[in-house]
PyMOL CGO cylinders between C-alpha atoms (Angstrom):
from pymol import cmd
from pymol.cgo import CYLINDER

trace = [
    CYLINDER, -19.23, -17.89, -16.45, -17.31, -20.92, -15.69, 0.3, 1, 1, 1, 1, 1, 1,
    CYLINDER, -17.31, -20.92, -15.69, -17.26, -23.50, -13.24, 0.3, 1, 1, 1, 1, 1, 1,
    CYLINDER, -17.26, -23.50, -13.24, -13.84, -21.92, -12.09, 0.3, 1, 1, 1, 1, 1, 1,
    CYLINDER, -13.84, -21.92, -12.09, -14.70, -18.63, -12.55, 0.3, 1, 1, 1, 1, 1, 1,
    CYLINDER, -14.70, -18.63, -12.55, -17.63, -18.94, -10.32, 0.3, 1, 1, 1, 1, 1, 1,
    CYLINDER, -17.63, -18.94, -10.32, -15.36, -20.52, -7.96, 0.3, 1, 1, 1, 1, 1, 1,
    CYLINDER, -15.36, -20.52, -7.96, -13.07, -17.85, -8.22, 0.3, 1, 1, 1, 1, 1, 1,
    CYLINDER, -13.07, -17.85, -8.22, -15.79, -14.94, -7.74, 0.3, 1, 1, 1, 1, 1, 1,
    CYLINDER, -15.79, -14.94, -7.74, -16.73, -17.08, -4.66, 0.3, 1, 1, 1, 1, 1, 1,
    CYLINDER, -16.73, -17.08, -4.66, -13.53, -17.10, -2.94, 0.3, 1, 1, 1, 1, 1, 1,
    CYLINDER, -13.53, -17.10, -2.94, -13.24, -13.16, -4.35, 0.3, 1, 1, 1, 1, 1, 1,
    CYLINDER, -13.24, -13.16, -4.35, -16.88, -12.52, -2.14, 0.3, 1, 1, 1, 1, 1, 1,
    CYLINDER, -16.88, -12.52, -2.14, -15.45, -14.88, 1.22, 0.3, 1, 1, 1, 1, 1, 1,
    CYLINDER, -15.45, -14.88, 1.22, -12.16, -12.73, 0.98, 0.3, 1, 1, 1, 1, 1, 1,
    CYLINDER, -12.16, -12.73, 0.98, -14.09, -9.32, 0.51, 0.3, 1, 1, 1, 1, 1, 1,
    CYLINDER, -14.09, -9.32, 0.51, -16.29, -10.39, 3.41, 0.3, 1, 1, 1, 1, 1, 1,
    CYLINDER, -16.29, -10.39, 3.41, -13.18, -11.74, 5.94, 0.3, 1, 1, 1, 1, 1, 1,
    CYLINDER, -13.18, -11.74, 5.94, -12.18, -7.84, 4.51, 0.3, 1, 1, 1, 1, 1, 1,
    CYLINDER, -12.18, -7.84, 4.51, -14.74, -5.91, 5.77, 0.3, 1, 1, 1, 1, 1, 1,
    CYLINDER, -14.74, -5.91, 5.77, -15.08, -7.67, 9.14, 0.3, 1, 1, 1, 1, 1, 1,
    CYLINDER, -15.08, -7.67, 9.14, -11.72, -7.03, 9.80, 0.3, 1, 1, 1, 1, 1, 1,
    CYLINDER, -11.72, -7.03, 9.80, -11.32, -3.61, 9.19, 0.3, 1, 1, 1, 1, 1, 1,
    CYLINDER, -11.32, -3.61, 9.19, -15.08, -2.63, 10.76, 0.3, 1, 1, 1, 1, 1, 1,
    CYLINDER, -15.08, -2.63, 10.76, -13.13, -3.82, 14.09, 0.3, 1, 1, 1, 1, 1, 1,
    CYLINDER, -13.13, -3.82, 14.09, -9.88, -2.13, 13.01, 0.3, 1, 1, 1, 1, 1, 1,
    CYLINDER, -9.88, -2.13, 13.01, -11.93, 1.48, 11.95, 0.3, 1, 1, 1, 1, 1, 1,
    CYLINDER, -11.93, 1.48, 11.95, -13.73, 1.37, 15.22, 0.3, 1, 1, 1, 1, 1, 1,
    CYLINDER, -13.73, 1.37, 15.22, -10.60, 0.50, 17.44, 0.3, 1, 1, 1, 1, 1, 1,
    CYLINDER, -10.60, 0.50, 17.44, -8.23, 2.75, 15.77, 0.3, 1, 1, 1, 1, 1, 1,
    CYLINDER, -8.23, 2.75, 15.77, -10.71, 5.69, 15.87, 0.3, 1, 1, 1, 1, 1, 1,
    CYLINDER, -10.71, 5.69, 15.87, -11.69, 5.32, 19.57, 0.3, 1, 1, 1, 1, 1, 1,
    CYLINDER, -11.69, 5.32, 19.57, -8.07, 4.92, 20.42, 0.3, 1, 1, 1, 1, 1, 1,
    CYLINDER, -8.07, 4.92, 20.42, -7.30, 7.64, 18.33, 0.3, 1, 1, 1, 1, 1, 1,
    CYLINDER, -7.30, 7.64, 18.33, -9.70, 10.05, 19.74, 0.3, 1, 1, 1, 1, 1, 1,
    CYLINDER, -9.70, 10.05, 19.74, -8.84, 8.99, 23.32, 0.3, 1, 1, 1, 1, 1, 1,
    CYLINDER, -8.84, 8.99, 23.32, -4.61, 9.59, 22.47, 0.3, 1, 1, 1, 1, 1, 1,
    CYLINDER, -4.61, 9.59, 22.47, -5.32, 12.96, 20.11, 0.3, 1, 1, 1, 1, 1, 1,
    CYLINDER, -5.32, 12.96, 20.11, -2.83, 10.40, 17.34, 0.3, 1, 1, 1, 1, 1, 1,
    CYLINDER, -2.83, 10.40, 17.34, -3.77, 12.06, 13.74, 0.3, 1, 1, 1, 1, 1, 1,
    CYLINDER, -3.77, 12.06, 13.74, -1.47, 8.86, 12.92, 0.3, 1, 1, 1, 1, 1, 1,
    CYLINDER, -1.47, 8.86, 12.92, -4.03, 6.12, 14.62, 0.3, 1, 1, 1, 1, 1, 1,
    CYLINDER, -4.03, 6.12, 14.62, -7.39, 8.27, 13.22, 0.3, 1, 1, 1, 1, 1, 1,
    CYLINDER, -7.39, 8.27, 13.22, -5.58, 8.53, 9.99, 0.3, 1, 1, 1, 1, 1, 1,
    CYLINDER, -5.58, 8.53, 9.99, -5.02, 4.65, 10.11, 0.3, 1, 1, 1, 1, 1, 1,
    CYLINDER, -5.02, 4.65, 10.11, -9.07, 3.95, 11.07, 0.3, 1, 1, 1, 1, 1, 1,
    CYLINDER, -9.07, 3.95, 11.07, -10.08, 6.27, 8.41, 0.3, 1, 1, 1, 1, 1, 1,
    CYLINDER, -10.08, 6.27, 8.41, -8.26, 4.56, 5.98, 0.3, 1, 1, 1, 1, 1, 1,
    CYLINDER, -8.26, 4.56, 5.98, -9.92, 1.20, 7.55, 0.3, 1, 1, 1, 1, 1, 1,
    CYLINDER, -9.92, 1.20, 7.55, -13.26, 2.62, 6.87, 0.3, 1, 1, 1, 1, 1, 1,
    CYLINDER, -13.26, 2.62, 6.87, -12.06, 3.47, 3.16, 0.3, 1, 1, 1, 1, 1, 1,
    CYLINDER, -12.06, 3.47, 3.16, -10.55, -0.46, 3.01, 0.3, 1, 1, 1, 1, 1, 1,
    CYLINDER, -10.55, -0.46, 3.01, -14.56, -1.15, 3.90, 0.3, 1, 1, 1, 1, 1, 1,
    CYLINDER, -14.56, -1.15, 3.90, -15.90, 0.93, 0.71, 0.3, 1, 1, 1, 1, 1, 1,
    CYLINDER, -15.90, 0.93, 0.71, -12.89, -0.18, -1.52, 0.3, 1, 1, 1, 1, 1, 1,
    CYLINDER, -12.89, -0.18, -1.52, -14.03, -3.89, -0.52, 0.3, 1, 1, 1, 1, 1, 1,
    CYLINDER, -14.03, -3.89, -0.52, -18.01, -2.83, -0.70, 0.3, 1, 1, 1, 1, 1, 1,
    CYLINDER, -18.01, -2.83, -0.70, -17.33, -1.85, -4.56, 0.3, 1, 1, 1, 1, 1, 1,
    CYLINDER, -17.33, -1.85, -4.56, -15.66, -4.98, -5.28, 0.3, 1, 1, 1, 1, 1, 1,
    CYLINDER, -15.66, -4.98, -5.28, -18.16, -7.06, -3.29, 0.3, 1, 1, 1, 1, 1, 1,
    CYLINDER, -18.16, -7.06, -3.29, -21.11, -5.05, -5.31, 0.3, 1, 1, 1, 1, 1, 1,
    CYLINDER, -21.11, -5.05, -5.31, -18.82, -4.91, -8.60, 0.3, 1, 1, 1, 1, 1, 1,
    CYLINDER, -18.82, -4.91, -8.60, -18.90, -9.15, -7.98, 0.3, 1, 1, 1, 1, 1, 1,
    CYLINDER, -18.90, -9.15, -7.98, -22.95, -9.65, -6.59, 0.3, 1, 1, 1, 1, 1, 1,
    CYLINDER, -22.95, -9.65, -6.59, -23.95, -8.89, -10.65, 0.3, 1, 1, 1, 1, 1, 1,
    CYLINDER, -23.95, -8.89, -10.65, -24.21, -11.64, -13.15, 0.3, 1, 1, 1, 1, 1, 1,
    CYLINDER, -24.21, -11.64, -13.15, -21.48, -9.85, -15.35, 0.3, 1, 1, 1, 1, 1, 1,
    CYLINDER, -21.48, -9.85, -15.35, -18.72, -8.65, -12.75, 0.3, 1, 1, 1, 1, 1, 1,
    CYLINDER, -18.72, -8.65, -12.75, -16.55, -7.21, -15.86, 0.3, 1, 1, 1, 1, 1, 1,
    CYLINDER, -16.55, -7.21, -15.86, -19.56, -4.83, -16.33, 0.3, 1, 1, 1, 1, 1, 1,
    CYLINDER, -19.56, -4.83, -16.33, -18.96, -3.02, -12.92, 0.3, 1, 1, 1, 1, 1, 1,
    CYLINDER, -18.96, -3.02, -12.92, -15.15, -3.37, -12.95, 0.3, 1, 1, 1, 1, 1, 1,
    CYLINDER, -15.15, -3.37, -12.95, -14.51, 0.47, -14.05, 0.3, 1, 1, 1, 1, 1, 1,
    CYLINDER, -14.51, 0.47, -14.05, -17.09, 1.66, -11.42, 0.3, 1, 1, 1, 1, 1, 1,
    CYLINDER, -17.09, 1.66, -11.42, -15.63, -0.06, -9.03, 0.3, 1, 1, 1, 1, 1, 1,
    CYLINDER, -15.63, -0.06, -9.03, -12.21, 1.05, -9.51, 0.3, 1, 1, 1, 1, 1, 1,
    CYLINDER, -12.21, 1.05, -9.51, -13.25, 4.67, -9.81, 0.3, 1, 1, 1, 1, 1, 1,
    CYLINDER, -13.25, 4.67, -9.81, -14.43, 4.07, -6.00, 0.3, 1, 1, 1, 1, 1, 1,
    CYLINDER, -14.43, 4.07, -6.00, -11.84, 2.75, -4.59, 0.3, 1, 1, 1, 1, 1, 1,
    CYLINDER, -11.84, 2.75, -4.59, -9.94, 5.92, -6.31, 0.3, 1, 1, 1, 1, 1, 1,
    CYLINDER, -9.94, 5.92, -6.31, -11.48, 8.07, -4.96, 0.3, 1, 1, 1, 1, 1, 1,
    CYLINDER, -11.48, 8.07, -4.96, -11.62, 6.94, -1.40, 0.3, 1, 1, 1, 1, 1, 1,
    CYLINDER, -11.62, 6.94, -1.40, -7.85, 6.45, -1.57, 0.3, 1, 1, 1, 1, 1, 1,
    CYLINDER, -7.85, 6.45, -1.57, -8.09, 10.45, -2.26, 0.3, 1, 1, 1, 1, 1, 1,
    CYLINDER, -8.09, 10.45, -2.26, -10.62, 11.15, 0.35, 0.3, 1, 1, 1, 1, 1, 1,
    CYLINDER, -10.62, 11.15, 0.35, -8.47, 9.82, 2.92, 0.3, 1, 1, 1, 1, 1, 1,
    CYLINDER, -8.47, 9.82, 2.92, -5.37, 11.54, 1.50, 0.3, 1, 1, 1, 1, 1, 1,
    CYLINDER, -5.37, 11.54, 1.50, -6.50, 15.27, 1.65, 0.3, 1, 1, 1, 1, 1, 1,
    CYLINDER, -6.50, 15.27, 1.65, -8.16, 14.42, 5.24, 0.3, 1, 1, 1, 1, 1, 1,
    CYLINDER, -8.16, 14.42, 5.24, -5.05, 12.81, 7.04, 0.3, 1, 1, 1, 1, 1, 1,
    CYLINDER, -5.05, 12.81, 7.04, -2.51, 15.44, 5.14, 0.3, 1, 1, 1, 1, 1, 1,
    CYLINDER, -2.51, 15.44, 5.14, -4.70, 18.47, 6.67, 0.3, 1, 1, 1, 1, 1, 1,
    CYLINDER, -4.70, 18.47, 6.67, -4.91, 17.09, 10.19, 0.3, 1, 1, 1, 1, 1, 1,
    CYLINDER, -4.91, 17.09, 10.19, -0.82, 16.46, 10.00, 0.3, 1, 1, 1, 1, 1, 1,
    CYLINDER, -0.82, 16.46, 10.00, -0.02, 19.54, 9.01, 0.3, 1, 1, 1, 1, 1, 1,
    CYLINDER, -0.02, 19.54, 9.01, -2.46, 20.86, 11.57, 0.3, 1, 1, 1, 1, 1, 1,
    CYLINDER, -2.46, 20.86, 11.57, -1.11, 18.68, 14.41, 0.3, 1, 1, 1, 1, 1, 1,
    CYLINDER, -1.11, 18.68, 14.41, 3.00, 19.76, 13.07, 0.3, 1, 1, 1, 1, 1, 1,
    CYLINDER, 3.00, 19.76, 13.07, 1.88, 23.57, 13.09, 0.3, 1, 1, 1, 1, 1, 1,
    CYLINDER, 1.88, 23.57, 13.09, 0.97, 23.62, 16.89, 0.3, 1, 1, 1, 1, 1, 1,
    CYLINDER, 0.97, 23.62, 16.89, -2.05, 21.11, 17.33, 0.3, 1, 1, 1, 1, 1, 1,
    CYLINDER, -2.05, 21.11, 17.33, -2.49, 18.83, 20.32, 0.3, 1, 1, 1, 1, 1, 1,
    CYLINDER, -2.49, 18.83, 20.32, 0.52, 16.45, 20.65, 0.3, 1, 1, 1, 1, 1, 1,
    CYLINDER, 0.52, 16.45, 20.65, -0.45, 12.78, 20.17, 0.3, 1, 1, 1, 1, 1, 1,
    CYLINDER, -0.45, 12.78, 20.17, -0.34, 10.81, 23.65, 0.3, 1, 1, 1, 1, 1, 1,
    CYLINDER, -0.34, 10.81, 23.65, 0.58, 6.82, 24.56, 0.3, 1, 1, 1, 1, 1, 1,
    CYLINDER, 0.58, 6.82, 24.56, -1.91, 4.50, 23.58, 0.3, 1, 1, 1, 1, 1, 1,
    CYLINDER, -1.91, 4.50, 23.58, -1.40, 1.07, 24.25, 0.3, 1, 1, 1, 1, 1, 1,
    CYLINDER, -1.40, 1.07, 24.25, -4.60, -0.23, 21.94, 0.3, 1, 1, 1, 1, 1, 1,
    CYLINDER, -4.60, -0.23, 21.94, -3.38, 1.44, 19.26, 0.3, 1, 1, 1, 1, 1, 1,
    CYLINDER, -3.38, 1.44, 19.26, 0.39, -0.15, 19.48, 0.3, 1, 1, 1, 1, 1, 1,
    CYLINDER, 0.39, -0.15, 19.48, -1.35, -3.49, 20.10, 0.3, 1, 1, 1, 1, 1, 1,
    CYLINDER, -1.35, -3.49, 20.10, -3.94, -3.14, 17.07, 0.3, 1, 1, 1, 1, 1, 1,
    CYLINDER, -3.94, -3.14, 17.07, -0.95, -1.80, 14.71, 0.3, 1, 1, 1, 1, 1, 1,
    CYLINDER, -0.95, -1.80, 14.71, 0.89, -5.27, 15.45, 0.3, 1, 1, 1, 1, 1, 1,
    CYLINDER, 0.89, -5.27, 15.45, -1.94, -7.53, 15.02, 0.3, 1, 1, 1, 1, 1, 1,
    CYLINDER, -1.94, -7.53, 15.02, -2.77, -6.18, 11.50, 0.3, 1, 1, 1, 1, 1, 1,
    CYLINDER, -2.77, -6.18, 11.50, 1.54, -6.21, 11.14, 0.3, 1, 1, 1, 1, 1, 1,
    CYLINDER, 1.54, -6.21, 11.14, 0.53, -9.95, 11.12, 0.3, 1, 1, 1, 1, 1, 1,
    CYLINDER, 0.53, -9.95, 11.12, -3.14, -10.28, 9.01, 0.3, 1, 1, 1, 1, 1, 1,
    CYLINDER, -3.14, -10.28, 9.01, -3.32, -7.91, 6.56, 0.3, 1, 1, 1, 1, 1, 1,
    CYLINDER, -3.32, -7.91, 6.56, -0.01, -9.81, 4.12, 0.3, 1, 1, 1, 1, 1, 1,
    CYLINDER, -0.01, -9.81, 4.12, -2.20, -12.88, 4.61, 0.3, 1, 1, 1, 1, 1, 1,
    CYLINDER, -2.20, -12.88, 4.61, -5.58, -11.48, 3.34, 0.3, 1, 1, 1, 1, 1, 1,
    CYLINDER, -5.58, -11.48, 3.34, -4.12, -9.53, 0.71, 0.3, 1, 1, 1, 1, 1, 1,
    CYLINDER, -4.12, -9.53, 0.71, -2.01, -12.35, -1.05, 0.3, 1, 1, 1, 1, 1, 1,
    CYLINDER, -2.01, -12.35, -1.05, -5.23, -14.00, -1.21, 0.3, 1, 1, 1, 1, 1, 1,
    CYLINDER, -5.23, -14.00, -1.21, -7.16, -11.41, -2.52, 0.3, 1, 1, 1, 1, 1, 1,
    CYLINDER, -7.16, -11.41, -2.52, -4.08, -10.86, -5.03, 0.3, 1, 1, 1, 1, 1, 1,
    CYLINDER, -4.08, -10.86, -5.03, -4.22, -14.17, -6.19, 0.3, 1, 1, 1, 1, 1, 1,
    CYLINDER, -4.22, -14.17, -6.19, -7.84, -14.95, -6.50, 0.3, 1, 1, 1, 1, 1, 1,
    CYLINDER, -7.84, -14.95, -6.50, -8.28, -11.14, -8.65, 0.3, 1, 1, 1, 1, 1, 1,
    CYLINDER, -8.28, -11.14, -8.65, -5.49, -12.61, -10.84, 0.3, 1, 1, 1, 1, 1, 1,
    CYLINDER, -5.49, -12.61, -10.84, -6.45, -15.90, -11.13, 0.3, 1, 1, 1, 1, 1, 1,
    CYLINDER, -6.45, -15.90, -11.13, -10.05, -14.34, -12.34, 0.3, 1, 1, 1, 1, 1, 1,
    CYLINDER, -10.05, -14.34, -12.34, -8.14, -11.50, -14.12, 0.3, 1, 1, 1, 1, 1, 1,
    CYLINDER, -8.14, -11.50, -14.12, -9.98, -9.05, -11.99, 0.3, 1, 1, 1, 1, 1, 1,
    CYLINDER, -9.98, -9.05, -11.99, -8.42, -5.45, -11.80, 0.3, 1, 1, 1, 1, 1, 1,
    CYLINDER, -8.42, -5.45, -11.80, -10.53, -4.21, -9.10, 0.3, 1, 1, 1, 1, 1, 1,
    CYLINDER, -10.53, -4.21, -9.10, -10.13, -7.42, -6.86, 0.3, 1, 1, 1, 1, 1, 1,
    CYLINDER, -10.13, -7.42, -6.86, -6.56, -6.70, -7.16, 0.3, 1, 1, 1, 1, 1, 1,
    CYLINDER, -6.56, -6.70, -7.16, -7.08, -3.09, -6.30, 0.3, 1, 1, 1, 1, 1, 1,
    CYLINDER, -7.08, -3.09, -6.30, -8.51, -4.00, -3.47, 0.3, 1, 1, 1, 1, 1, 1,
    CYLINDER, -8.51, -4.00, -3.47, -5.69, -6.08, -2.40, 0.3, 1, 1, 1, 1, 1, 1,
    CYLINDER, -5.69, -6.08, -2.40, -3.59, -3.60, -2.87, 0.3, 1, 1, 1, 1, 1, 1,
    CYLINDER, -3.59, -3.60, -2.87, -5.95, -1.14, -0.36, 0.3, 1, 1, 1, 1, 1, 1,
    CYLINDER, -5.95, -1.14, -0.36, -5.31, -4.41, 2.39, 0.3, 1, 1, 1, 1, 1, 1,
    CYLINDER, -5.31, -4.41, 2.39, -1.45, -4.56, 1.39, 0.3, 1, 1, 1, 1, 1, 1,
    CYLINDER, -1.45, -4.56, 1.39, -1.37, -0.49, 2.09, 0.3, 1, 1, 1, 1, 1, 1,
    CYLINDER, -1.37, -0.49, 2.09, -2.93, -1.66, 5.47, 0.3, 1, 1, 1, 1, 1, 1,
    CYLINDER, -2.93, -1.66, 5.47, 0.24, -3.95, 6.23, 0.3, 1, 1, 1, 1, 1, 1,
    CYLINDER, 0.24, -3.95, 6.23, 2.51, -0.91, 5.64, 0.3, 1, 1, 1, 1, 1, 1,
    CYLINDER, 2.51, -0.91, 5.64, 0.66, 1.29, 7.25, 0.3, 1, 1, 1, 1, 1, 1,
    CYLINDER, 0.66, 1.29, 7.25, 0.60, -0.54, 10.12, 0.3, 1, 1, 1, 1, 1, 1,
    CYLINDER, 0.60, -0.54, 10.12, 4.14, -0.94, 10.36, 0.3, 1, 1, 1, 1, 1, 1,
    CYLINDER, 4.14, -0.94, 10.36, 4.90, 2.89, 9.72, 0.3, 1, 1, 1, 1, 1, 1,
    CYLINDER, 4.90, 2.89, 9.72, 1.99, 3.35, 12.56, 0.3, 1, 1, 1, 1, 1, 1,
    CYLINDER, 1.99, 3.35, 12.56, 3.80, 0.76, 14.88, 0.3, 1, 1, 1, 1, 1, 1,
    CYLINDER, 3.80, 0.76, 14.88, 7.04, 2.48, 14.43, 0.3, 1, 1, 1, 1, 1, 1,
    CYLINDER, 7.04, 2.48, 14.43, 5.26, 6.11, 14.87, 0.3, 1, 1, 1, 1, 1, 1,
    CYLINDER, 5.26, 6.11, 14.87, 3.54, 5.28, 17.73, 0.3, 1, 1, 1, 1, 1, 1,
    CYLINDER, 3.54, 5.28, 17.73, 6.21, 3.03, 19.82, 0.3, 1, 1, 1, 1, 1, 1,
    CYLINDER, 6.21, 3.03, 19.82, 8.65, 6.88, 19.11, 0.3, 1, 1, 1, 1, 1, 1,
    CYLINDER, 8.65, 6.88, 19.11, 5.90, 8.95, 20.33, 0.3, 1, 1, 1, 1, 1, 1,
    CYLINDER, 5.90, 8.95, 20.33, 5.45, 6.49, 23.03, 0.3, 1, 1, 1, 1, 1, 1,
    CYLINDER, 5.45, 6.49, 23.03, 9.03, 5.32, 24.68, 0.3, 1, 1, 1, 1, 1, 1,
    CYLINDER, 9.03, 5.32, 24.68, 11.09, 8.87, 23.49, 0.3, 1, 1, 1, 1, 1, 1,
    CYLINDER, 11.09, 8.87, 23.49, 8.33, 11.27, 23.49, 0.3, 1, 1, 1, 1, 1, 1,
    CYLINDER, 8.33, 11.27, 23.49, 8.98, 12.57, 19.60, 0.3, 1, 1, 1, 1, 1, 1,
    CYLINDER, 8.98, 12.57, 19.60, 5.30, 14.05, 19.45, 0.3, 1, 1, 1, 1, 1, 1,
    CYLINDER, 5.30, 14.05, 19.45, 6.09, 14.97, 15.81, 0.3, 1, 1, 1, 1, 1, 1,
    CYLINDER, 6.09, 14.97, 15.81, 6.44, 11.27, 14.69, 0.3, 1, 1, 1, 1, 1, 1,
    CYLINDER, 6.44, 11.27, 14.69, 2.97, 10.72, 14.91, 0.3, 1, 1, 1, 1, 1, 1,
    CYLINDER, 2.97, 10.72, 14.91, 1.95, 13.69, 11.92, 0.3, 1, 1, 1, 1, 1, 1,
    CYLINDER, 1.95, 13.69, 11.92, 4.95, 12.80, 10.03, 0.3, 1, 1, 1, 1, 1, 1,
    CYLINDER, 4.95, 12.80, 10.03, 3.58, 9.10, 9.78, 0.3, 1, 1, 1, 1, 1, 1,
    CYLINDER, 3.58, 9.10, 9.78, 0.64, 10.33, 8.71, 0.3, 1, 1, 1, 1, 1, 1,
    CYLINDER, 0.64, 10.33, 8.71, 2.03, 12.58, 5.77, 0.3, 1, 1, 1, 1, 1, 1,
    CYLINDER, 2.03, 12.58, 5.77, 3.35, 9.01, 5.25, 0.3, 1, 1, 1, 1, 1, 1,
    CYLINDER, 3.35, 9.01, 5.25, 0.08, 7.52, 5.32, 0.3, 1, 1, 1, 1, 1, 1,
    CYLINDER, 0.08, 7.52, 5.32, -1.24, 10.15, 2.64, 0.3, 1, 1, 1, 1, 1, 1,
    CYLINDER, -1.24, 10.15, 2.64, 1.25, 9.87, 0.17, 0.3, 1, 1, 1, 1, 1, 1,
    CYLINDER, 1.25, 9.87, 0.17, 0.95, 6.21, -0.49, 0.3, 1, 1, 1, 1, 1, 1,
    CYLINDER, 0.95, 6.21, -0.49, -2.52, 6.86, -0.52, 0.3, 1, 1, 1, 1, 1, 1,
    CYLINDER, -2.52, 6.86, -0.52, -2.54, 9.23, -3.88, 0.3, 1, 1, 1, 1, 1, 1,
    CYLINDER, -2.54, 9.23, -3.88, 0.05, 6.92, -5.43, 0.3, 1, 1, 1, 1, 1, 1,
    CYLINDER, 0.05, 6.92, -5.43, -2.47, 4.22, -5.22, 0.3, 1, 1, 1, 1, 1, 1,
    CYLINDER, -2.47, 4.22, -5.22, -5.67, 6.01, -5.89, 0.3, 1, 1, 1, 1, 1, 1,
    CYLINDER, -5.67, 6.01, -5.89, -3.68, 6.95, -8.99, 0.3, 1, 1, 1, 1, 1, 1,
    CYLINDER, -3.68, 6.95, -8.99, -3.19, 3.53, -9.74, 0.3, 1, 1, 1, 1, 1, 1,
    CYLINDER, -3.19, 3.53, -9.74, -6.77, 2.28, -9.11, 0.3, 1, 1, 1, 1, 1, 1,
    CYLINDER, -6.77, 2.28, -9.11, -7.75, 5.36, -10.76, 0.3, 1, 1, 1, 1, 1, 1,
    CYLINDER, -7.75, 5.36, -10.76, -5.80, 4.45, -14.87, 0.3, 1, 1, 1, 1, 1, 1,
    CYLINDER, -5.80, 4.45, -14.87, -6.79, 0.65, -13.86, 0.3, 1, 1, 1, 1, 1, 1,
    CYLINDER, -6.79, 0.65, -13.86, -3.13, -0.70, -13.68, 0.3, 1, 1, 1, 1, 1, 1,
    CYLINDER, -3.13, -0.70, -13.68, -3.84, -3.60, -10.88, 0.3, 1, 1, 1, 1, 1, 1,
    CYLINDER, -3.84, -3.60, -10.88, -4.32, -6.36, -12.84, 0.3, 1, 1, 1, 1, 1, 1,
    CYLINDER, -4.32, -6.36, -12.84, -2.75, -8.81, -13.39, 0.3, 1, 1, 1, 1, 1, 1,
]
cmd.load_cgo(trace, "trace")
């Protein structure tokens, strides 16, 4: 490995790390505020947070080795799948909550938390873009593609919520999710054939 490839695989590690810090505190917000507002939307949006954590996880373990290309097809084949995982679960609770579940209520932390990663997700994922292509990584840009989801799920959140919240349209809240799942198997497809790079 070269000097600038290690230098590269070091930034790849930082930006995998600022990652997973990020979206632990996202997951656990967005779950609790969730919960607390019965919003399939906001669970759906921690849940894929805690799949952001794995997707990172792989490319933090698929970079720890001595020979990252080595672990690069593993690594994409998890962050597949937990694109899927989180897919099937937020399109069943949706189509739960449209058929006659509990209506999502207000909640404030969950419009606050929506805008704030409105605003860091873009940042950490043109990094992580960069660096993967810049090392000709396809799994480092896989996973920037899992924190660029983030961004637009946060805005399709954002909008869900603030309907559900200033007009009452209860069924804005599933409908973002079925949002949420969609991009979710276009992208595990994606990570899935290996066509992130580069």
């Amino acid at each position: 490995m070269t000097s600038r490839e290690s230098r590269l695989s070091r930034r790849v590690r930082l930006l995998v790390a600022a990652t997973i810090t990020y979206n632990v505190v996202e997951a656990v917000v967005a779950i609790t505020a969730g919960s607390s507002a019965s919003s399939t939307a906001l669970i759906g949006f921690g849940l894929d947070s805690v799949i952001e954590v794995a997707s990172a996880a792989a490319v933090a373990w698929q970079f720890s080795g001595s020979e990252p290309e080595a672990r690069e097809r593993t690594a994409l084949k998890i962050i597949a799948v937990s694109f899927f995982a989180l897919a099937v679960y937020v399109a069943v609770e949706a189509i739960w909550s449209l058929a006659g579940g509990t209506p999502a209520g207000h909640s404030t932390a969950g419009i606050v938390l929506a805008a704030v990663s409105l605003l860091v997700m873009p940042v950490l994922s043109y990094a992580q873009r960069r660096a993967g292509r810049q090392l000709g990584s396809a799994s480092a840009v896989a996973d920037s593609k899992q924190t660029l989801l983030c961004t637009y799920l946060s805005g399709v959140l954002l909008v869900g919520l603030l309907l559900n919240s200033l007009f009452g349209w209860y069924w804005a809240d599933p409908l973002v999710a079925l949002v949420i799942a969609a991009v979710a198997v276009r992208e595990g497809r994606e990570a899935w054939r290996g066509d992130e790079c580069c």
